[in-house]
C-alpha positions as CSV (number, residue, x, y, z in Angstrom):
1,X,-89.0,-238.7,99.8
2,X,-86.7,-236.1,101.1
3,X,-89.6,-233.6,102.4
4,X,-92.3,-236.7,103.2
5,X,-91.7,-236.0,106.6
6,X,-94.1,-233.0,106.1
7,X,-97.4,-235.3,105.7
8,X,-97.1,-236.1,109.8
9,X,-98.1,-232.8,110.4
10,X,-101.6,-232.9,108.9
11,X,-102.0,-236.5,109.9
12,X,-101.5,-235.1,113.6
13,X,-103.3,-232.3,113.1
14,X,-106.2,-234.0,110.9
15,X,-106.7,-236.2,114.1
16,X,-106.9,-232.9,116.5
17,X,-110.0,-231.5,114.2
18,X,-111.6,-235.1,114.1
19,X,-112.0,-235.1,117.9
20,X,-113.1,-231.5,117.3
21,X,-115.4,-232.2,115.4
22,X,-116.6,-235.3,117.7
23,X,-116.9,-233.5,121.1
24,X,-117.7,-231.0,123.1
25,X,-114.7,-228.5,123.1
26,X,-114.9,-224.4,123.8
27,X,-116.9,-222.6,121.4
28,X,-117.7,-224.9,119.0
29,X,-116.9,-222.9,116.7
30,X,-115.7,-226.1,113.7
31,X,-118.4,-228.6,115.2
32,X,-121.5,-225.3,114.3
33,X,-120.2,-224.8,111.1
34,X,-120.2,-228.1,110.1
35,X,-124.1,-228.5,111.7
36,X,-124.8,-225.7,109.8
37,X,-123.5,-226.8,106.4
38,X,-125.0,-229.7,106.9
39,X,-128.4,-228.2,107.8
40,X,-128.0,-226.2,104.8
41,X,-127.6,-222.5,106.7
42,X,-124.1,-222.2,105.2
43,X,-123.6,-222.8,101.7
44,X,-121.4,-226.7,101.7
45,X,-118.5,-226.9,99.4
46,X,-114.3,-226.7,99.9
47,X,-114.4,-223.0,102.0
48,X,-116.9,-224.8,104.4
49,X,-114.4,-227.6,104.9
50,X,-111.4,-225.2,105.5
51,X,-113.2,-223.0,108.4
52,X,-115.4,-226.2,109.8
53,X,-111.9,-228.9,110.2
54,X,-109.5,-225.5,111.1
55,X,-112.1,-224.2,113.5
56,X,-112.8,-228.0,115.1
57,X,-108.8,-228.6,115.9
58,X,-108.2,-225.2,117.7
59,X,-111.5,-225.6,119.7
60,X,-110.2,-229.1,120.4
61,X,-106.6,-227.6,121.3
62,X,-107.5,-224.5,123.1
63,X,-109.9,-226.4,125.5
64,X,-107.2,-228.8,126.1
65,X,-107.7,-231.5,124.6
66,X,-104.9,-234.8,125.6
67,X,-103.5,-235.0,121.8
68,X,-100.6,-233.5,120.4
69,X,-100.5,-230.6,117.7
70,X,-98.0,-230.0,114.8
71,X,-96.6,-226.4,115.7
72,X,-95.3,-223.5,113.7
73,X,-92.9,-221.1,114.8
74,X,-93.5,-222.4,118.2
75,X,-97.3,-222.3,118.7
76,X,-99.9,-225.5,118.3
77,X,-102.8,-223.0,116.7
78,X,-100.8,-221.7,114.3
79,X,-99.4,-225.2,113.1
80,X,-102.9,-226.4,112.9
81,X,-103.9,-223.2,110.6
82,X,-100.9,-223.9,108.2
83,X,-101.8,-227.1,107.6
84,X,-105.5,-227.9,107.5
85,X,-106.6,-225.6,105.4
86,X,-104.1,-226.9,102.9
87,X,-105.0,-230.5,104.0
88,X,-108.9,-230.1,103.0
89,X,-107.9,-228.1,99.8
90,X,-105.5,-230.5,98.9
91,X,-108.3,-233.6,99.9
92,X,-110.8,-232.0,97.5
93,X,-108.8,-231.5,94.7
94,X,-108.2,-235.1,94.8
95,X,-104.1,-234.0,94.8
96,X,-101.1,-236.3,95.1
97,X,-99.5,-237.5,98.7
98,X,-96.3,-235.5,96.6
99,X,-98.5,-232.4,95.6
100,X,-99.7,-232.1,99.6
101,X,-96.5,-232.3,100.6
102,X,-95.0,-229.6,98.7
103,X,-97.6,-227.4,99.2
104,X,-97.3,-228.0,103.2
105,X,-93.3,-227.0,103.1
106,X,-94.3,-223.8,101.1
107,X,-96.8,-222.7,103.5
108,X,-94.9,-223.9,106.7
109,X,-91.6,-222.1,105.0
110,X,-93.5,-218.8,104.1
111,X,-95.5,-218.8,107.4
112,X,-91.7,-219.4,109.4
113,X,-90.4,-216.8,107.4
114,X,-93.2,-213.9,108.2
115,X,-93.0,-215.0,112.0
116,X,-89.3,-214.3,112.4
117,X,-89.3,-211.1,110.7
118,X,-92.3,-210.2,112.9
119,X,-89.9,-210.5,116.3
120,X,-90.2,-212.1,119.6
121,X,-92.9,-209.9,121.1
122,X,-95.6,-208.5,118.7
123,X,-98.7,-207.4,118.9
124,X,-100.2,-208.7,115.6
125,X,-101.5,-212.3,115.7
126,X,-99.1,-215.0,114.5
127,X,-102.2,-216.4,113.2
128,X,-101.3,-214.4,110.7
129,X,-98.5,-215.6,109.4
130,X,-99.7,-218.9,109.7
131,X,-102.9,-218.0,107.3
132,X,-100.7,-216.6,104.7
133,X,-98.4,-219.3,104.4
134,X,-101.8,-221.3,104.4
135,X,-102.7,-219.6,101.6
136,X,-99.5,-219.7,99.7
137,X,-99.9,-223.6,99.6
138,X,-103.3,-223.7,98.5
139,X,-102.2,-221.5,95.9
140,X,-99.4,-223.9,94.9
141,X,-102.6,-226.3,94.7
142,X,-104.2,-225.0,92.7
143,X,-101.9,-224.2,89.8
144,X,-100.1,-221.2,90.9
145,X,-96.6,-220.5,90.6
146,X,-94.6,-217.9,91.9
147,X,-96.2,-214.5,90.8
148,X,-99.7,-216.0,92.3
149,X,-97.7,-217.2,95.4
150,X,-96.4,-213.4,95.8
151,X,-99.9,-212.0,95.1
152,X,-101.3,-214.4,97.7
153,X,-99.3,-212.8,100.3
154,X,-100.2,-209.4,99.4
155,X,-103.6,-210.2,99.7
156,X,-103.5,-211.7,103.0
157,X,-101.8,-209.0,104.6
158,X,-103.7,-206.5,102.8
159,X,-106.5,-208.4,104.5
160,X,-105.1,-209.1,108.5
161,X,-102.4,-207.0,108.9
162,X,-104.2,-205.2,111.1
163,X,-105.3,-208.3,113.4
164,X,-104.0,-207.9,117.0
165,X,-103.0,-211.1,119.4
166,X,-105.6,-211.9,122.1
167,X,-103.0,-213.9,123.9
168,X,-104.5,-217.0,122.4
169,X,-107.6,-217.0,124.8
């Protein structure tokens, strides 16, 4: 009960990727992939969900769409790549509304915790600390405990460390 609170944030930003995936929004990036799974060009399966939902809600967001977005360390893009990921992983692994939610307050905890040792001003994307608490959750998911959790962050940032901010645009 004490961290259900968490479960808002991918109910928000579940809604964000739904109308992603429903209209017309920038790229298209979530809304091709999904097309493409579906037409069989991609292969279908719990990876295609991750990139097809994340994709949808920041297409949705950064062409402004009119509905609100569950930040991280201050940004709407990189609450939305905490959580969904961990959302879909959670959704296919058929995993408890307890299990979700304490897999969403590791990887919004670890993902905080990379942003404010990365400073104010930086010039790597805090998509990437947003990605690696996303994968310290799904790693929580999926039966790992701490020593996978640790290994999970050295692998994203031996990864995307080098990833540079675009200024979101």
């Amino acid at each position: 009960d004490d961290i259900r609170f968490i479960l808002e944030s991918a109910a928000m930003n579940r809604i964000v990727a739904e109308e992603g995936l429903r209209g017309a929004y920038g790229l298209g990036v979530g809304k091709k992939t999904l097309e493409y799974t579906e037409k069989r060009f991609y292969p279908s399966g719990i990876i295609s969900d991750v990139v097809s939902y994340t994709a949808a809600a920041v297409d949705a967001r950064m062409a402004g769409v009119n509905l609100p977005a569950m930040s991280n360390s201050g940004s709407g893009n990189q609450g939305i790549t905490v959580t969904l990921p961990v959302l879909k992983v959670a959704e296919r692994l058929g995993k408890s509304d307890e299990e979700l939610a304490r897999a969403l307050i590791l990887a919004h905890l670890v993902a905080i915790h990379i942003k404010q040792r990365m400073g104010v001003l930086s010039a790597l994307c805090g998509v990437v600390s947003a990605a690696t608490g996303a994968s310290c959750g799904i790693t929580l998911l999926l039966g790992g405990g701490l020593a996978q959790v640790c290994h999970a962050v050295k692998n994203m940032v031996a990864n995307i460390s080098g990833m540079i901010c675009d200024g979101a645009k």
